[in-house]
C-alpha positions in Angstrom: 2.9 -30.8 -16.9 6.8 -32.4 -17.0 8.8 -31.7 -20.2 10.3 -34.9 -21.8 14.0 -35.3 -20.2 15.0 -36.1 -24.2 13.5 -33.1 -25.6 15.2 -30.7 -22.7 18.9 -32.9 -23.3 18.0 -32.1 -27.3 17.2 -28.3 -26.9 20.8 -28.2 -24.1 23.0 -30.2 -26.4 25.8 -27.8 -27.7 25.0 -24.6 -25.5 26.9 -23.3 -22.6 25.5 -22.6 -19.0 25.7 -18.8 -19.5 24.3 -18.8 -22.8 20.6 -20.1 -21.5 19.5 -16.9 -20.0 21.8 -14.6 -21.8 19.9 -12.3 -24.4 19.0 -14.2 -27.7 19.5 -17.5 -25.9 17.8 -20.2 -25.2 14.9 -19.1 -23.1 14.4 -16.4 -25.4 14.2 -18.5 -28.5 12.1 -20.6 -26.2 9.8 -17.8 -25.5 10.0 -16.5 -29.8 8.8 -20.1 -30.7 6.1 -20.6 -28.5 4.3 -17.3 -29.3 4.8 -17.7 -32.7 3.6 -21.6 -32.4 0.5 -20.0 -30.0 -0.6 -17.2 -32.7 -0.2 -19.4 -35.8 -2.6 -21.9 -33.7 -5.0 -18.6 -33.0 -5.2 -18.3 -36.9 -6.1 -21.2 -37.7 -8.6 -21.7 -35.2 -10.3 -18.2 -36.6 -9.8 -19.4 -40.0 -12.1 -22.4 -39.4 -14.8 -20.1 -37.9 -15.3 -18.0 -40.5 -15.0 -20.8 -42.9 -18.0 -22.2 -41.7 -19.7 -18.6 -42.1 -19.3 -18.7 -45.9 -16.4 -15.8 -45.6 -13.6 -17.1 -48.0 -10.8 -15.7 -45.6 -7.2 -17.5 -45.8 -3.7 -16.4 -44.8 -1.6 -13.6 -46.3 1.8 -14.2 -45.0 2.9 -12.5 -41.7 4.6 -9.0 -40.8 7.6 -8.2 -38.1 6.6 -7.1 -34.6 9.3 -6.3 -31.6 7.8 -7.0 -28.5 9.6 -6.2 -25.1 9.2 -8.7 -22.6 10.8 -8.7 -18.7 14.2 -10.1 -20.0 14.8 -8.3 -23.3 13.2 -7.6 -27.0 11.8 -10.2 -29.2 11.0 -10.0 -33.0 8.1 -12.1 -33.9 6.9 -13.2 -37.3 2.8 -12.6 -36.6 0.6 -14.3 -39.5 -1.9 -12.4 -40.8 -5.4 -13.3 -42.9 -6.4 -11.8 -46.2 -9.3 -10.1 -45.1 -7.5 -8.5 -41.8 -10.4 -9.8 -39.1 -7.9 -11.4 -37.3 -7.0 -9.8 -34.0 -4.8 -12.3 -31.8 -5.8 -13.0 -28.5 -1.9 -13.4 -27.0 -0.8 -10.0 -28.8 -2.8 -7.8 -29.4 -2.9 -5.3 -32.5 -1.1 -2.6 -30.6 0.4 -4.1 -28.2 4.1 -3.9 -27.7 4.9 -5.2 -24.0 4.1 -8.6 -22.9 2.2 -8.1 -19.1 5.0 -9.7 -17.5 7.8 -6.6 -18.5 4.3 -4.1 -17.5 4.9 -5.9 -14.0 8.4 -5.7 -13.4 8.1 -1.9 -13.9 5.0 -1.2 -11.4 6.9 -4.2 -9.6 10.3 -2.2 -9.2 8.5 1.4 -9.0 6.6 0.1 -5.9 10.1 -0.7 -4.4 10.9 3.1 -4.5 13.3 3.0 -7.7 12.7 6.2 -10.0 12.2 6.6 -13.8 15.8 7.0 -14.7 16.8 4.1 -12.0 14.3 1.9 -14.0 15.3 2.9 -17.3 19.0 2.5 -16.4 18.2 -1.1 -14.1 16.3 -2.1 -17.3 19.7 -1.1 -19.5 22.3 -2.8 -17.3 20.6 -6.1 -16.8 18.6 -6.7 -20.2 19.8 -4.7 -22.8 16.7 -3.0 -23.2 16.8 0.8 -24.3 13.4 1.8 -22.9 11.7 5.7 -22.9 10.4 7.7 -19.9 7.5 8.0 -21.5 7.0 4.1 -21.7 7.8 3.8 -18.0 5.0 6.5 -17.0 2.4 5.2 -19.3 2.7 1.9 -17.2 2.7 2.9 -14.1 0.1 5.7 -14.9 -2.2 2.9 -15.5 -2.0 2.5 -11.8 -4.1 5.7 -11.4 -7.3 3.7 -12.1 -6.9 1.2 -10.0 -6.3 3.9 -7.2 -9.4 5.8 -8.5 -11.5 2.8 -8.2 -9.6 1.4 -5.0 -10.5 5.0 -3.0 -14.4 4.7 -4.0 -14.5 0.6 -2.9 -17.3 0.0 -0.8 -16.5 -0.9 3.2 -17.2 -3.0 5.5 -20.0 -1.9 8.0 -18.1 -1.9 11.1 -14.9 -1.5 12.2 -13.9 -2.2 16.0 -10.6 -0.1 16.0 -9.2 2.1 12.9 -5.8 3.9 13.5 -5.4 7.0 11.5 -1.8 8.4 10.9 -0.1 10.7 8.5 3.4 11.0 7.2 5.1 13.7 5.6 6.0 13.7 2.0 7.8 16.8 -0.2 5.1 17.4 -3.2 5.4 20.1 -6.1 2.8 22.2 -6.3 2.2 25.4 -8.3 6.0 25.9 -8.6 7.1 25.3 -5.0 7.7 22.1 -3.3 6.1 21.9 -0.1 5.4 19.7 2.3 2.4 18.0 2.6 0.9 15.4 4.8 -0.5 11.6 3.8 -2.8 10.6 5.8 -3.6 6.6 6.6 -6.4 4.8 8.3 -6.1 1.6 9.0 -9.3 -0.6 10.2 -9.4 -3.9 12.1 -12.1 -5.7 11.4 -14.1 -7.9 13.8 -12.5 -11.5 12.6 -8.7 -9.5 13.6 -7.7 -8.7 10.1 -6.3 -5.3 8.4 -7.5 -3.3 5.7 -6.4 0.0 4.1 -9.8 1.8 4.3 -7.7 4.9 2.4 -5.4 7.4 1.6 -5.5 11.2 1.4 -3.4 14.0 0.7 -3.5 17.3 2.6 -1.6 20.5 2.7 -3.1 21.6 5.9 -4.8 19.7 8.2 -8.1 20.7 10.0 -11.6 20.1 11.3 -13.0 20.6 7.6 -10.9 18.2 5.7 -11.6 15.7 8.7 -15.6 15.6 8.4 -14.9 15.0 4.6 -13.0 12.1 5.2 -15.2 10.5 7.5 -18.1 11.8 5.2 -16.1 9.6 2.3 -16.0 7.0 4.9 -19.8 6.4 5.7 -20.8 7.1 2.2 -18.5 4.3 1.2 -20.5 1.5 3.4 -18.9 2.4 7.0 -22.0 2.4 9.4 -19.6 2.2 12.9 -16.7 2.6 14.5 -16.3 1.3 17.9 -12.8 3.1 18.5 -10.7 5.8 16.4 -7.1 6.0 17.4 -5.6 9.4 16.1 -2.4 11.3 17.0 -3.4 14.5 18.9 -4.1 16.0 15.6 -6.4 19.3 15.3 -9.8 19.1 15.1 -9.9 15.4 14.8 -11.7 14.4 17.6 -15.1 16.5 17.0 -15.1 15.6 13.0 -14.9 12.0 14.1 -17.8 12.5 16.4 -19.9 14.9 14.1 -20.0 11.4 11.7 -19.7 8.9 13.8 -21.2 10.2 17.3 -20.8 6.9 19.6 -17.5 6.4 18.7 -14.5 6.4 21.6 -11.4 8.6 20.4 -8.4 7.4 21.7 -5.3 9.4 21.5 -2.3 7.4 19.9 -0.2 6.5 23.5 2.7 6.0 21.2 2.0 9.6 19.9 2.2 10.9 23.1 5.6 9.3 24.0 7.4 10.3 20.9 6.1 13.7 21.6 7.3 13.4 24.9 10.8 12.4 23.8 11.1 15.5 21.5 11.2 17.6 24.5 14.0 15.7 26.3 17.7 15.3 25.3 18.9 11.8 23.9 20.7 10.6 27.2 17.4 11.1 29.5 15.0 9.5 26.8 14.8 6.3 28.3 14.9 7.4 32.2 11.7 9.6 31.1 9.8 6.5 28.9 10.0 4.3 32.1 8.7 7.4 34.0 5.8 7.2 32.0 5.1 3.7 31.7 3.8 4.3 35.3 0.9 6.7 33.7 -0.4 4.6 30.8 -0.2 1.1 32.5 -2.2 2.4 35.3 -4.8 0.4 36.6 -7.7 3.2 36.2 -7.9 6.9 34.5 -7.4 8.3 38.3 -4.2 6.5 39.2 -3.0 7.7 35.9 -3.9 10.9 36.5 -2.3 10.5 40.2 0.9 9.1 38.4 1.4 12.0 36.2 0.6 14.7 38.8 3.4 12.5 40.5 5.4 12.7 37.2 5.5 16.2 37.3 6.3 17.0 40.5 9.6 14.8 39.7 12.6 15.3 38.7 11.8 14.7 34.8 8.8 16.8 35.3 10.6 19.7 36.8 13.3 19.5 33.9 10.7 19.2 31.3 8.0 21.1 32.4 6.5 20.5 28.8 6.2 16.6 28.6 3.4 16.9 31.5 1.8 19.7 30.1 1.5 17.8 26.4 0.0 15.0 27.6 -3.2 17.1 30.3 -3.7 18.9 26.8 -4.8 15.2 25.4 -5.9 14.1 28.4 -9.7 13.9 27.8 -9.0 11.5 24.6 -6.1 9.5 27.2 -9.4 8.4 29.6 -10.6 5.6 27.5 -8.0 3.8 27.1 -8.3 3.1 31.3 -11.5 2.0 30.8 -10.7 -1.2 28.2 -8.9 -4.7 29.0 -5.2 -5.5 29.0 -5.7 -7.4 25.7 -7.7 -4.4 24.2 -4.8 -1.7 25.6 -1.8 -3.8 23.5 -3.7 -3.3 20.5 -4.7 0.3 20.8 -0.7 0.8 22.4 0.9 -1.4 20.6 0.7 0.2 17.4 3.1 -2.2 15.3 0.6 -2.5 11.6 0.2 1.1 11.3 4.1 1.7 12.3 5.2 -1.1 9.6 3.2 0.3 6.9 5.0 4.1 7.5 7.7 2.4 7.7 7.6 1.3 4.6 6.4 4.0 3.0 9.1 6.2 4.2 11.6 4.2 2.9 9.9 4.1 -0.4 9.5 7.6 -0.5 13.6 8.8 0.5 14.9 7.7 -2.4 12.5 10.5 -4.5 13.3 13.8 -3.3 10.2 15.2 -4.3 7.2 14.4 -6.3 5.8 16.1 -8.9 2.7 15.8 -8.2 -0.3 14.5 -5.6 -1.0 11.8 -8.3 2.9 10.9 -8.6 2.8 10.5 -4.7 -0.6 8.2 -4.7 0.6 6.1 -7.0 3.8 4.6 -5.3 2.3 4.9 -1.6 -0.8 3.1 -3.3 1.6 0.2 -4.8 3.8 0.2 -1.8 0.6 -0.5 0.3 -0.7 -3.3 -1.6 2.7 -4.9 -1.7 2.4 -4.6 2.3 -1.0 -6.1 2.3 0.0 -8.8 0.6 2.4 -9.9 3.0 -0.5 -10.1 5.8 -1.4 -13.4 6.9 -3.0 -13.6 10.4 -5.0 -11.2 13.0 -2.7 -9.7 16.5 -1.9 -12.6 18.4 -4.3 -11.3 21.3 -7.4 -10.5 18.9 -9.3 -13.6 20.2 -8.9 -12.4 23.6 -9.5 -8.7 22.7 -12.8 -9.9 20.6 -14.4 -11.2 23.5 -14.0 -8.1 25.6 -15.1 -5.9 22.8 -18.5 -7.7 23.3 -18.7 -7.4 26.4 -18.5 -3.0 26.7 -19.6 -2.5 22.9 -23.0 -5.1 23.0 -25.2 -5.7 19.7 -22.1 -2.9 18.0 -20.3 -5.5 17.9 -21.0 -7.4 14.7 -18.7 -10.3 14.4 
């Protein structure tokens, strides 16, 4: 709806520029009379409803209420009835935050900033003195959402899911240690992404595994066609022991940056184009060939250890020979699950430590779903890669 150009020239006349915006300008003046005109509406309208029940209610003045909104605090004359049955719809009875200051907290937590950066962001821009306390209690409201996020039911299948962890410092029972977060990421058939979870793990291990993929098929997931993982222990047979017809692909990117640990910076990139000859191989036997050629190299004589990592994770390298071009970008090409850590790391320098397991969830879990929001379309080379996941998978491939 346009505002009348005579009523904006008649609210403008006679205030600066910098004074529209500034605390107890115009905006917020703006923002005082519109409630006010909205809850003094709300009473009337509730007035006239119990009028026509035969209760002889009527108004009884108003009382002061400071609310704190996303640009600074306003004090608001709310009216009031004589028998006290009013309970306004805009502002509640105990309500001191309008929702749009609730989401510039969560909003600038999920962005990494801490309590005191808040509190002091909050200070510096708006005026607004607010408590620790206040900024917890909002952003612990996020722990139900998480709650009921993590126990959403899933889809049925899931063609590829990438499962990764990063590591994060936690306090726990005095001592902060480091513990890992672990992320799997599904594709589903139509090419788009969803967050199928997160978990947090001290230790990592075939037990802890078979419950997540236990969590996984209670929560609606029938199949999945092919688990990416990254060479972690005991992985493989708890994905099977759920899931038995699914292929487990070792993470190729894994395998380089594990490769690379073992070398010096200045032969890095000598030693990835060594290796390129091993994964783009036409078959599992010429890739086997090329790394037995690999290692009797030069790079394989200096770093006797690169070769021997990747025959360790050689049974979960096979299956990536077996699939299409189209299909071996996706599973190599690991650029969604590499964003989201990305992301998450950078959220997560900026702490320290948390002080908690639920501290940590709750600003991966709004980092995440900030991420999500910012996805829009499927890998360019899903509708390629759909078609020859029909082809090898048959009726398991639901579209």
């Amino acid at each position: 709806m346009a505002i009348d150009k005579a009523l904006l020239d008649q609210l403008l006349a006679g205030r600066e520029p910098q004074e529209l915006f500034a605390k107890g300008g115009l905006i917020d003046d703006l923002k005082k009379a519109l409630s006010e005109r909205m809850l003094a509406a709300e009473l009337e309208d509730h007035l006239e409803t119990e009028a026509e029940a035969g209760l002889g209610n009527r108004r009884n003045g108003s009382s002061k209420k400071t609310m704190l909104t996303g640009s600074s605090k306003l004090t608001l004359d709310i009216p009031r009835d004589r028998l006290g049955t009013f309970d306004p719809k805009l502002i509640a009875k105990y309500q001191r935050r309008f929702p749009d200051f609730d989401d510039k907290i969560i909003s600038m937590y999920a962005r990494g900033m801490t309590v005191r950066e808040i509190r002091g962001h909050l200070e510096e821009l708006y005026g607004i003195d607010v408590s620790p306390d206040l900024i917890s209690t909002v952003t612990d409201a996020v722990l139900e959402a998480v709650t009921e996020w993590q126990g959403r039911p899933l889809d049925a299948c899931y063609p590829l899911v990438f499962f990764d962890a990063i590591r994060v410092k936690i306090r726990d029972e005095g001592f902060v240690r480091n513990k890992a977060v672990y992320i799997a990421l599904g594709i589903l058939p139509d090419g788009t992404k969803e967050i199928l979870g997160l978990w947090i793990e001290q230790t990592e291990g075939a037990k802890f595994w078979l419950r997540v993929m236990n969590e996984l098929r209670n929560r609606g997931v029938a199949d999945i066609l092919i688990a990416v993982v990254d060479g972690l222990k005991g992985f493989p047979e708890a994905i099977n022991a759920v899931f038995p017809e699914t292929v487990v692909q070792t993470c190729i990117v894994y395998l380089i940056r594990n490769s690379m640990s073992f070398a010096s910076w200045k032969d890095r990139k000598a030693i990835a184009g060594a290796l390129r000859s091993v994964y783009r191989a036409d078959n599992a036997e010429a890739g086997l060939a090329a790394l037995e050629a690999f290692e009797a190299g030069p790079w394989g004589q200096k770093y006797p250890a690169i070769a021997q990592t990747w025959r360790r994770h050689w049974d979960q390298v096979i299956p990536f020979f077996a699939f299409s071009p189209p299909i071996r970008r996706i599973i190599y090409t690991t650029n969604a699950i590499e964003a989201l850590n990305s992301k998450l790391r950078r959220a997560v320098r900026t702490r320290g430590h948390f002080p908690g397991d639920e501290a940590a969830m709750k600003l991966l879990y709004l980092v995440l779903n900030r991420a999500v929001e910012e996805w829009k379309r499927p890998p360019r080379e899903w509708c390629e890669a759909k078609t020859q996941f029909a082809i090898p998978f048959g009726d398991r491939f639901v579209v």
